[in-house]
Backbone as numpy.savetxt, mean C-alpha at the origin, in Angstrom:
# Nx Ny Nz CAx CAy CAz Cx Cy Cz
22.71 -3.44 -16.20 21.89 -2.26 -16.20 22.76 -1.01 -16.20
22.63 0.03 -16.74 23.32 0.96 -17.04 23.05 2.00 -15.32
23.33 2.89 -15.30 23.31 4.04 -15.16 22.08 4.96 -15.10
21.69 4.63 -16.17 20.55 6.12 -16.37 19.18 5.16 -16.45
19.26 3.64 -16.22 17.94 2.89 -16.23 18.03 2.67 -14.81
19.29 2.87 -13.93 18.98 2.50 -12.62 17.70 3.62 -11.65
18.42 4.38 -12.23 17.44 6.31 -12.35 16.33 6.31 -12.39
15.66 5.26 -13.09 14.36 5.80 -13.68 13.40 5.24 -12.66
12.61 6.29 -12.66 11.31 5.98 -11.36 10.88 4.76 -11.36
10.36 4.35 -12.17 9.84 2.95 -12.39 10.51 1.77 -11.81
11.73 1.97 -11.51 13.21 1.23 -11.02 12.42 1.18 -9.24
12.51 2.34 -8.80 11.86 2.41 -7.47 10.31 1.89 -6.69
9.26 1.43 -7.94 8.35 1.09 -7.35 8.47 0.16 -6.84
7.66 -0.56 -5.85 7.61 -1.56 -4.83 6.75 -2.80 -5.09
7.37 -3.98 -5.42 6.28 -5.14 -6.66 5.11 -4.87 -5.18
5.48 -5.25 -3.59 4.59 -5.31 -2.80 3.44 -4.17 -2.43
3.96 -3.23 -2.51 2.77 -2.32 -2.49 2.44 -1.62 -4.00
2.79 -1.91 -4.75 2.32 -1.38 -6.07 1.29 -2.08 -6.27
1.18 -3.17 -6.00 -0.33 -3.85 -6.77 -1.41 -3.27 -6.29
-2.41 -3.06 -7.27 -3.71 -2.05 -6.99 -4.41 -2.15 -5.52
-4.44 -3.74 -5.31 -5.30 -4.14 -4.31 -4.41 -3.58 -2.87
-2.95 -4.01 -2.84 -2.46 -3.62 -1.99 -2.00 -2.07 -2.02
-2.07 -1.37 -2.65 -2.01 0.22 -2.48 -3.44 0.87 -1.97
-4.61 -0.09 -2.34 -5.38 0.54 -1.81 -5.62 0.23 -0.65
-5.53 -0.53 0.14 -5.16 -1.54 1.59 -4.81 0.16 2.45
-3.44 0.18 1.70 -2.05 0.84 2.79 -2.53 2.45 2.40
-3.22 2.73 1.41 -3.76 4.11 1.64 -5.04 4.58 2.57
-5.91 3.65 2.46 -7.17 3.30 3.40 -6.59 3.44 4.91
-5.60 2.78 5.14 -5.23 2.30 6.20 -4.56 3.81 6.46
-3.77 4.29 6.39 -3.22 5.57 5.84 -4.06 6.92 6.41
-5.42 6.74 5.51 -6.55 7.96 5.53 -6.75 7.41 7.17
-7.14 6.16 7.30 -8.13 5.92 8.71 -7.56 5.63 10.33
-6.01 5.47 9.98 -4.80 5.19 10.84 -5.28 3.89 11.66
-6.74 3.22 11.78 -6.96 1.88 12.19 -8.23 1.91 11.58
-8.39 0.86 10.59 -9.27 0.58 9.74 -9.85 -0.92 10.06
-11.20 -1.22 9.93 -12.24 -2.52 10.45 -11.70 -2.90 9.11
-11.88 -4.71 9.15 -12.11 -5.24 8.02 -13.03 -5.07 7.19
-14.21 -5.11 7.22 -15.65 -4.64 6.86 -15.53 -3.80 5.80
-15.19 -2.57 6.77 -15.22 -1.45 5.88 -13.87 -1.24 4.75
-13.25 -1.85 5.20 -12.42 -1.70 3.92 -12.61 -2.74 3.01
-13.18 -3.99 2.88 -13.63 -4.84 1.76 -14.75 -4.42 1.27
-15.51 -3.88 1.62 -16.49 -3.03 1.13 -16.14 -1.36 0.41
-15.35 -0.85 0.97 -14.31 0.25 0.61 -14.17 -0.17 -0.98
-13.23 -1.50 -1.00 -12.39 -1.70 -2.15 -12.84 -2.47 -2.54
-14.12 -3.46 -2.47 -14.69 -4.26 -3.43 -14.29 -4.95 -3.60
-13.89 -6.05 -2.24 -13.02 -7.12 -2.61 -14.12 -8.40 -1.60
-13.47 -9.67 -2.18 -14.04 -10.46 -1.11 -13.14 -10.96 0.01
-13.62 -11.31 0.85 -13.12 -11.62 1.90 -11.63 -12.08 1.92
-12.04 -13.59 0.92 -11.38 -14.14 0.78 -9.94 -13.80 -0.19
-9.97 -12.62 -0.77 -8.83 -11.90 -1.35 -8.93 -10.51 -0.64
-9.43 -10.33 -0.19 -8.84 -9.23 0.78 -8.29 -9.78 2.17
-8.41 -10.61 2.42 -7.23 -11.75 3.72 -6.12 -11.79 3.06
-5.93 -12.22 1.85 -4.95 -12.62 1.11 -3.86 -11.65 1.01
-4.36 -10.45 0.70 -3.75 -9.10 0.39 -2.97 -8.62 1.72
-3.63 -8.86 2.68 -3.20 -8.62 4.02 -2.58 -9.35 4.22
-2.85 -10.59 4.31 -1.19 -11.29 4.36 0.39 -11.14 3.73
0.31 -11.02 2.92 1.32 -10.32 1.67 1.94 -9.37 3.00
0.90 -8.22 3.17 1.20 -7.12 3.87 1.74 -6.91 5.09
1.04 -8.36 5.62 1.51 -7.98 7.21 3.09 -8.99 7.16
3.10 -10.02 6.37 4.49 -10.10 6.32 5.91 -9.69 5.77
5.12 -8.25 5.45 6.11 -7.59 4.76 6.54 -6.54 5.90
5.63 -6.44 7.12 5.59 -5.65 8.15 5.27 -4.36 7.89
4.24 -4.13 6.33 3.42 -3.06 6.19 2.70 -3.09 7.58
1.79 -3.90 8.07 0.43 -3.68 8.52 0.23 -4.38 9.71
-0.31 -3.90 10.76 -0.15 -4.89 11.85 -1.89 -4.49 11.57
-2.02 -6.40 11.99 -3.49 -6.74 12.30 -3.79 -7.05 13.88
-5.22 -6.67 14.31 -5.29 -6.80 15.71 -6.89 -7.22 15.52
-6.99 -8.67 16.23 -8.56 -9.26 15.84 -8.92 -9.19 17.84
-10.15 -8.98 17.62 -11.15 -8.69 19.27 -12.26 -8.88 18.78
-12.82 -7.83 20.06 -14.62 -8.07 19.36 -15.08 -6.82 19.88
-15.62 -6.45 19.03 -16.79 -5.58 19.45 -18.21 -5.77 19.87
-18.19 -5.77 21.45 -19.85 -6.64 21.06 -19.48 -8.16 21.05
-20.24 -8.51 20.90 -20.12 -10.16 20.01 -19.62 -10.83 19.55
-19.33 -9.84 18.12 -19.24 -10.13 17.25 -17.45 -9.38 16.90
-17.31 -10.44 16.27 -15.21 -11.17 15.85 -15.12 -10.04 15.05
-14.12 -9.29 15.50 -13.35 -8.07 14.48 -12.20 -8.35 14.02
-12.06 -7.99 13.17 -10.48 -7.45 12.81 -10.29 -6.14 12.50
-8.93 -5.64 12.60 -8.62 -3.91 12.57 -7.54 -4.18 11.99
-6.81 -3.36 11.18 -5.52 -3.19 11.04 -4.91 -1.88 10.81
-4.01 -1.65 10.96 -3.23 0.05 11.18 -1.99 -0.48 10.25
-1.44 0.78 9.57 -0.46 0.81 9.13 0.91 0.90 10.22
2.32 0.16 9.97 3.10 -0.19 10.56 4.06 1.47 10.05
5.07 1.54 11.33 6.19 2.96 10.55 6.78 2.43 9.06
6.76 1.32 8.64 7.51 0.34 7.93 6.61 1.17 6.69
4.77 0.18 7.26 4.23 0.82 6.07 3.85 2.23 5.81
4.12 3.06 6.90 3.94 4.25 6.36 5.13 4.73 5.10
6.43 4.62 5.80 7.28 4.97 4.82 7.34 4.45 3.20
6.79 3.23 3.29 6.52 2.29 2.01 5.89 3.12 1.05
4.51 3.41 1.43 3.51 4.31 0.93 3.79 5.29 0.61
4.79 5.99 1.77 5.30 7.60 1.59 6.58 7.71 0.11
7.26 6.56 -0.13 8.02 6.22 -0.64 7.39 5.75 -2.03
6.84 4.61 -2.36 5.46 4.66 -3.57 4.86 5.78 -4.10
4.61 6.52 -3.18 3.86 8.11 -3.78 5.20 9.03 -4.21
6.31 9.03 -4.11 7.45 9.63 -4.09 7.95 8.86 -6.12
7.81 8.14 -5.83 8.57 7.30 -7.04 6.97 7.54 -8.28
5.76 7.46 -8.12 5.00 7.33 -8.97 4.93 9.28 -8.91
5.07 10.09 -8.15 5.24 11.51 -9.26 6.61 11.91 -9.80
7.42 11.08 -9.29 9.00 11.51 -10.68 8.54 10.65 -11.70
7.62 9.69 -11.54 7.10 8.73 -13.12 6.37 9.99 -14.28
5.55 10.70 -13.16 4.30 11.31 -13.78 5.02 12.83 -14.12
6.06 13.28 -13.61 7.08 14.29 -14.03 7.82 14.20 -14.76
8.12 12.57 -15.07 9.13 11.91 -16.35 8.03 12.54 -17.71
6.53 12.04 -17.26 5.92 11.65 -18.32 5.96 13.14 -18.84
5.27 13.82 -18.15 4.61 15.33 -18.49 5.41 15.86 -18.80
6.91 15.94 -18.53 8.22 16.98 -18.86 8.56 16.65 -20.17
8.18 15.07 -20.59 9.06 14.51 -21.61 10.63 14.11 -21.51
10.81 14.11 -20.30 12.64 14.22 -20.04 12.90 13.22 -18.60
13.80 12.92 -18.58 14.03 12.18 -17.01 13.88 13.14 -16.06
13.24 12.19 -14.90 13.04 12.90 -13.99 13.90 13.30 -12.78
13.83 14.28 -12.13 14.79 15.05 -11.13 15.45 13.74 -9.84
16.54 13.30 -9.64 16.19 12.15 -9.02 15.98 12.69 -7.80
C-alpha cells in the first residue's frame, strides 16, 4: 500500500461499527446514554433476533455494556455506550466527513 492510499478516509472506517445496523445501535445509544432494548428494535426495525446479534458483535468489541433487570415484572435489558464506544463513534463520524470533504472538494482530504 502506498502512502497516499494509507491517507484516505475510507482506510479509517471501522468494519465493526460501520455496518448500518451497528452504527445505528452506537448512535441511539449515544443520543439516549442508556437505551431499553424495546425501544431501540423498534427505533431501528430490527428483530429481536438480529438486533441481539448486533449487540453481541458490540459488546465484545467493548463498544457497549449491556445490563439485564426488571422493571416491574417484566425482564429488561438496557445498554449504554462504553468510553471505548464513545470514542469509536466519535472516531467513525471523524473519518466519514474527511470521506464527504474528499468527495465535495474533489481532492484528498485534510488528514
Amino acid at each position: 500500500m502506498t502512502e497516499e492510499s494509507d491517507r484516505h478516509p475510507v482506510n479509517g472506517l471501522d468494519d465493526v461499527v460501520h455496518q448500518r445496523v451497528r452504527l445505528g445501535i452506537l448512535t441511539v445509544a449515544h443520543e439516549a446514554r442508556r437505551v431499553e432494548f424495546g425501544f431501540l428494535r423498534t427505533a431501528l426495525g430490527l428483530t429481536a433476533g438480529n438486533l441481539s446479534q448486533h449487540l453481541a458483535v458490540l459488546e465484545k468489541a467493548g463498544l457497549v455494556a449491556i445490563e439485564k433487570g426488571y422493571e416491574g415484572r417484566r425482564a429488561r435489558t438496557w445498554l449504554s455506550l462504553t468510553p471505548a464506544g464513545d470514542r469509536a463513534l466519535r472516531d467513525e463520524v471523524t473519518q466519514l466527513k474527511r470521506l464527504i470533504q474528499l468527495i465535495e472538494q474533489g481532492g484528498p482530504a485534510a488528514p
